[in-house]
C-alpha positions as CSV (number, residue, x, y, z in Angstrom):
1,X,27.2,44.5,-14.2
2,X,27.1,45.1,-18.1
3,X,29.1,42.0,-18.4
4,X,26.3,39.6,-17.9
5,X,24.8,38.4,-20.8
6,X,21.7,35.9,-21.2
7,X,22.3,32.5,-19.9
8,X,26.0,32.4,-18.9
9,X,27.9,29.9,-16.5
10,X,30.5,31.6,-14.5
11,X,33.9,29.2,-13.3
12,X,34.3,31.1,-10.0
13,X,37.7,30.6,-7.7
14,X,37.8,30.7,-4.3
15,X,40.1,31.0,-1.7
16,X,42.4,27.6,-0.7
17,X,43.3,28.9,2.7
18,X,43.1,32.5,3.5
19,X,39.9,34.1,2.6
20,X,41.3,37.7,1.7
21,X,42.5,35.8,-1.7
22,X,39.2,36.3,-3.5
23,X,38.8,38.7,-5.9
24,X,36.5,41.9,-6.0
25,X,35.2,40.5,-9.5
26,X,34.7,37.0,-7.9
27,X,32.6,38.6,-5.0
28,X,30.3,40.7,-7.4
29,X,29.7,37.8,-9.3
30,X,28.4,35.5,-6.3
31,X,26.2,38.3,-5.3
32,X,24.5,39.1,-8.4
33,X,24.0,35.6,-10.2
34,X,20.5,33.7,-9.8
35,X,22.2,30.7,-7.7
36,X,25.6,29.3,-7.2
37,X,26.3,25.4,-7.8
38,X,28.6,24.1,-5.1
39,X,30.0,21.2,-4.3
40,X,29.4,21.7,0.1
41,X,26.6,23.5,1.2
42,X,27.9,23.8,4.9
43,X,31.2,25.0,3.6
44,X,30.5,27.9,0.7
45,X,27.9,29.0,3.3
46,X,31.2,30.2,5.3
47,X,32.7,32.1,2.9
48,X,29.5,33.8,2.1
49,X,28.8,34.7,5.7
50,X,32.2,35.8,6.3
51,X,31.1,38.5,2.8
52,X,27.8,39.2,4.2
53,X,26.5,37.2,0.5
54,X,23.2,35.7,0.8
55,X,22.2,33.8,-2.3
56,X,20.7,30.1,-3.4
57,X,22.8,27.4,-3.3
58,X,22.7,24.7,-5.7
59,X,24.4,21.2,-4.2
60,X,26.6,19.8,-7.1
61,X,28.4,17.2,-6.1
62,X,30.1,13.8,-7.6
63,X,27.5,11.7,-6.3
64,X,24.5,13.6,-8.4
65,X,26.9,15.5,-11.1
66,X,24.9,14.3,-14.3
67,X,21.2,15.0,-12.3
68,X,22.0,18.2,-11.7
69,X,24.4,19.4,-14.5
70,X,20.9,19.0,-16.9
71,X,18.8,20.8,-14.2
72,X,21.4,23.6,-14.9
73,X,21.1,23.7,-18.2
74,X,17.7,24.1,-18.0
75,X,18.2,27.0,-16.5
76,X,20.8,28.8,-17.8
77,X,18.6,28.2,-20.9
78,X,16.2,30.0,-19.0
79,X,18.4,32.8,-19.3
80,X,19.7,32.5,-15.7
81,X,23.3,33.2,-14.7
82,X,24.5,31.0,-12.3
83,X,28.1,30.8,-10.7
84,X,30.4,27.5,-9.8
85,X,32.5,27.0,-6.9
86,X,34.3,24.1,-5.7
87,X,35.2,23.8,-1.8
88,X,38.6,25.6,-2.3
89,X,40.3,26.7,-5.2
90,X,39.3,26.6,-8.8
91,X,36.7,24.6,-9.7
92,X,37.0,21.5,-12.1
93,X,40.4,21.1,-11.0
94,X,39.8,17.7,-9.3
95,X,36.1,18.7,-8.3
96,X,32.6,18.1,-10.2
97,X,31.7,20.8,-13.4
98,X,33.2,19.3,-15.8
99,X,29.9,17.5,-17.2
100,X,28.1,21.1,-16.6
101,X,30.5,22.5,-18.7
102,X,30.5,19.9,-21.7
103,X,26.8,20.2,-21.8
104,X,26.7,24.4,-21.4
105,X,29.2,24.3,-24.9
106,X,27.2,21.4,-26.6
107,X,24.0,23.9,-25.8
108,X,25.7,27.2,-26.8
109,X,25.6,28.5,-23.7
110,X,28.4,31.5,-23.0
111,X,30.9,30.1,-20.1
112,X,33.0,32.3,-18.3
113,X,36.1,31.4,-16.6
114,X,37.5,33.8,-13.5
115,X,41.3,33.7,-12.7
116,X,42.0,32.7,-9.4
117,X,43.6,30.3,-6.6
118,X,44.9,27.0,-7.7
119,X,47.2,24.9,-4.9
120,X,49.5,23.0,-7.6
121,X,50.6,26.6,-9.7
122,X,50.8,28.0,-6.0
123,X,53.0,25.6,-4.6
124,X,54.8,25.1,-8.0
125,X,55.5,29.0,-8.1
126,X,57.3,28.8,-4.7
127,X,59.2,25.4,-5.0
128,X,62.2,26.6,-6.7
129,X,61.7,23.5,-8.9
130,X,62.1,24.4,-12.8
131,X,58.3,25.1,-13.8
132,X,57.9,26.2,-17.4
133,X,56.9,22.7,-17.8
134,X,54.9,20.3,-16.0
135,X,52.2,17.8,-15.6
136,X,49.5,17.6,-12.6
137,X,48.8,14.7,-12.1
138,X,45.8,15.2,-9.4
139,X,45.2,13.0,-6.2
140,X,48.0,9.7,-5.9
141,X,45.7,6.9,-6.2
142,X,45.1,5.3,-2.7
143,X,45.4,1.8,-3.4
144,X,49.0,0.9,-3.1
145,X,49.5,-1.3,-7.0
146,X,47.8,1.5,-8.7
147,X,49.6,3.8,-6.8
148,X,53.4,2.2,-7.4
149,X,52.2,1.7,-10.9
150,X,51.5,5.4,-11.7
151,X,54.9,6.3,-10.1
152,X,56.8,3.9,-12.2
153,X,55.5,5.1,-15.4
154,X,56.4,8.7,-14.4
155,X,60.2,7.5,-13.3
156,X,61.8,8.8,-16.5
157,X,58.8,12.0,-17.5
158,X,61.1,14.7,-17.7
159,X,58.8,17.4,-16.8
160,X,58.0,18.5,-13.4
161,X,55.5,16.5,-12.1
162,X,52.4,17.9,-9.3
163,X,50.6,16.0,-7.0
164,X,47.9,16.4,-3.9
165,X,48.5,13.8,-0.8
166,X,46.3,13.5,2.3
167,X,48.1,13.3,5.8
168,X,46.4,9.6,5.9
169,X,49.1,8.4,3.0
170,X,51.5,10.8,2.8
171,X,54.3,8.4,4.6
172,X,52.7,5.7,2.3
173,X,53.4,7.8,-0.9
174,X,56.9,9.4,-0.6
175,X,57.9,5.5,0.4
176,X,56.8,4.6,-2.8
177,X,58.4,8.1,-4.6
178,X,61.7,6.7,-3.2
179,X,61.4,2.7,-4.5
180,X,59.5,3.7,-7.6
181,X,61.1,6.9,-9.0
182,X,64.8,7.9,-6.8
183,X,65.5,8.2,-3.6
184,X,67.6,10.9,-4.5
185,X,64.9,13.0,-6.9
186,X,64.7,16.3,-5.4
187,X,61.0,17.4,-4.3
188,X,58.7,19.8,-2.2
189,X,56.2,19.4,0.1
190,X,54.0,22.2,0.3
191,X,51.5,22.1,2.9
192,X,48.7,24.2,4.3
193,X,49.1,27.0,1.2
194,X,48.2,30.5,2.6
195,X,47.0,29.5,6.2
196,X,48.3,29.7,9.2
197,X,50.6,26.8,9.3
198,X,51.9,27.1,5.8
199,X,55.7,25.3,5.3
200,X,57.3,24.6,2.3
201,X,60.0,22.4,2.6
202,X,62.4,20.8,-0.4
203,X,65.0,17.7,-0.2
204,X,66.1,14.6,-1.7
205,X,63.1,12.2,-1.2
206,X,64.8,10.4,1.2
207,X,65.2,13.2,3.4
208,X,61.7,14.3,3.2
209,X,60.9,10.9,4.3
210,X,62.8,11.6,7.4
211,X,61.7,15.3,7.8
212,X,58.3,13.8,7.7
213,X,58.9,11.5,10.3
214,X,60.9,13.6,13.0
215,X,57.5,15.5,13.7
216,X,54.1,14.6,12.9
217,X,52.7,17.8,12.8
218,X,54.6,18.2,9.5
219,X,51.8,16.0,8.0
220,X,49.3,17.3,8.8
221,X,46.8,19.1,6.7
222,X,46.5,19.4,2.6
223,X,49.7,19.0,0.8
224,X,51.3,19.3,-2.5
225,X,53.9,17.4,-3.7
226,X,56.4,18.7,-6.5
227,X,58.7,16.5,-8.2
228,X,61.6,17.5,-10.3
229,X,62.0,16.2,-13.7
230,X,63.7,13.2,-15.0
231,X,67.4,14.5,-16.0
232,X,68.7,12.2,-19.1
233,X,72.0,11.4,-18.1
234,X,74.9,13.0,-20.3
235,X,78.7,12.8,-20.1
236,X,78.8,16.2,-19.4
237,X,76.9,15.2,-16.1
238,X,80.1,14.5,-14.0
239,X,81.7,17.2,-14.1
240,X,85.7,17.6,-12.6
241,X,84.1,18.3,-9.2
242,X,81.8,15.7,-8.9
243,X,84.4,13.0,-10.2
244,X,87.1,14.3,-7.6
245,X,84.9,13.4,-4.7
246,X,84.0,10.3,-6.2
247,X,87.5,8.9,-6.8
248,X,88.2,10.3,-3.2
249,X,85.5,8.2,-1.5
250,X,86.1,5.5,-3.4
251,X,90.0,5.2,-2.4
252,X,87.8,4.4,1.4
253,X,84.6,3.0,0.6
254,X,82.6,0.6,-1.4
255,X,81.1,1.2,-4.4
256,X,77.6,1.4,-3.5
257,X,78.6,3.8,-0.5
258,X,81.1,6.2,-2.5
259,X,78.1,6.6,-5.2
260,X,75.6,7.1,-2.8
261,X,77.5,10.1,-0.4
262,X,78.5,11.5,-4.1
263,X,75.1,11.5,-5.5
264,X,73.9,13.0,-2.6
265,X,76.5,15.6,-1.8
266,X,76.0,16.6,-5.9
267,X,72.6,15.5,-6.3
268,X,72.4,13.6,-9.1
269,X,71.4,10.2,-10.0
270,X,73.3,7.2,-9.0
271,X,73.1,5.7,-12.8
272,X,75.5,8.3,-14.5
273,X,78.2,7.3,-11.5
274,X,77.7,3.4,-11.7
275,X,78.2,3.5,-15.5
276,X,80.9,6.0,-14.8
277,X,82.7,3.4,-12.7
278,X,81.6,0.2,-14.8
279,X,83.4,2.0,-18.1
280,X,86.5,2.8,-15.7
281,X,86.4,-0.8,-14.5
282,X,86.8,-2.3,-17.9
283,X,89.0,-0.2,-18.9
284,X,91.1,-1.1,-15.9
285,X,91.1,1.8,-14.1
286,X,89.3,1.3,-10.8
C-alpha cells in the first residue's frame, strides 16, 4: 500500500454491532501492519477470524496503558506500522490510546486516523433530536452523587447532550434524568445500534421510564442515551394554542395538574406555564 510511510500509528474503527460495517481500507490496514494494539485479545480475534486476518496482537488495555504505550513507541520508532482498535467502535472514544497517541506526536511520529463507526453520532443521526450541536459526555458515572451531580450541572446546557448507560443502571439513570434535569425533556434511547435487536425509541423522560419498565428486554444490551437541549424560555413560548388548552384545563383542574397535561400535550417545560399563571395571578386574572 503506497500509503505507508516509516513509523506510522493507524486509529482503526471497527464495527459496533454488525460486522459488514468495516471498511475495505480498515481491513487492508489490519492485514498489512507489523501488529495491532487492542484493548481484548479474545474479542478482536473474532473479527479477524471472521476476515480470515491473522496478525500479532498487542494487549493495550487501561490497566497497563502507560507500559505499553512506550513499548509502542519503541517500535514505531523502529519504523514499524502498527494499527489500534478498541473492542467496538472507534478507538479513544472512551477506550485506552490516548497516552499512545500523546507520546507518538511528542516523538514525531505520523498518526493516521480512519473514519469509521462511532455509537453516539450513530444514534444521534437517527434520534430526530436537533444535532448540529452537542456534547458527549461518555459513560454516566456509576455512583449515584456523582452521578445526580453531573445531571444537575447539565440541567440548563443547551446543546444536545450524549450518553452510554449499561442495562445494570439504566432504570437508576433516567430516575435521576427526570429529578435532576425534566421529567418532561424529550430523549432517545438507542439500544443495540446495527445488531439484531436494534430499537430506537423517543419520549418525554418520564415515559421512557415507563417504556423501560413495561418490558425488560427493552434494557437490555448497550445503549445510548440522547437528550434534547435546554430551551431558554421566551414569551413567544406559549403560543395561542398552547395557552387555549391551558385556560381550558384550568377552568377543571388544579394548577399543578393543568400545567402538567399542558406541558405534556405541547411539550414544553412547566416553568414558562407556572410564570405564565403567577403573572396572570397578580394581575388578577386567574
Amino acid at each position: 500500500m503506497n500509503e505507508f510511510y516509516i513509523g506510522i500509528l493507524y486509529i482503526v474503527p471497527t464495527p459496533i454491532g454488525n460486522l459488514s460495517d468495516i471498511t475495505y481500507r480498515a481491513l487492508e490496514i489490519l492485514k498489512d501492519v507489523h501488529m495491532i494494539a487492542v484493548e481484548n485479545i479474545r474479542h478482536t480475534n473474532i473479527l479477524l477470524q471472521h476476515f480470515n486476518i491473522k496478525n500479532h496482537l498487542i494487549l493495550m488495555n487501561k490497566d497497563n496503558e502507560k507500559k505499553q504505550s512506550d513499548n509502542l513507541i519503541e517500535e514505531l520508532k523502529k519504523g514499524k506500522k502498527i494499527a489500534l482498535v478498541c473492542n467496538a467502535g472507534t478507538p479513544i472514544i472512551n477506550d485506552p490510546g490516548n497516552i499512545l497517541i500523546k507520546k507518538c506526536h511528542i516523538s514525531n511520529i505520523k498518526v493516521i486516523p480512519l473514519p469509521g463507526p462511532c455509537a453516539a453520532i450513530t444514534a444521534l443521526s437517527a434520534s430526530g433530536i436537533i444535532n448540529n450541536r452537542f456534547c458527549y459526555e461518555g459513560f454516566l458515572p456509576s455512583k449515584k452523587k456523582i452521578r445526580c451531580d453531573l445531571l444537575s450541572s447539565l440541567k440548563e446546557e443547551t446543546r444536545t447532550i450524549i450518553f452510554y448507560e449499561t442495562k445494570y443502571r439504566i432504570l437508576e439513570s433516567i430516575k435521576d434524568i427526570i429529578e435532576q434535569i425534566d421529567e418532561n425533556r424529550h430523549i432517545v434511547i438507542a439500544r443495540e445500534i446495527t445488531k439484531k435487536w436494534e430499537s430506537i425509541y423517543g419520549a418525554q423522560a418520564s415515559l421512557i421510564l415507563q417504556w423501560l419498565k413495561a418490558d425488560k428486554y427493552r434494557y437490555k444490551g448497550e445503549m445510548v442515551i440522547i437528550i434534547d437541549g435546554f430551551k431558554k424560555l421566551k414569551k413567544d413560548n406559549l403560543s395561542k394554542k398552547i395557552l387555549d388548552t391551558f385556560l381550558t384545563l384550568r377552568k377543571f383542574l388544579s394548577l399543578k395538574t393543568s400545567v402538567l397535561i399542558t406541558s405534556q400535550i405541547h411539550n414544553i417545560n412547566k416553568n414558562a406555564l407556572y410564570e405564565y399563571a403567577i403573572k396572570k395571578k397578580s394581575d388578577k386574572i386567574l
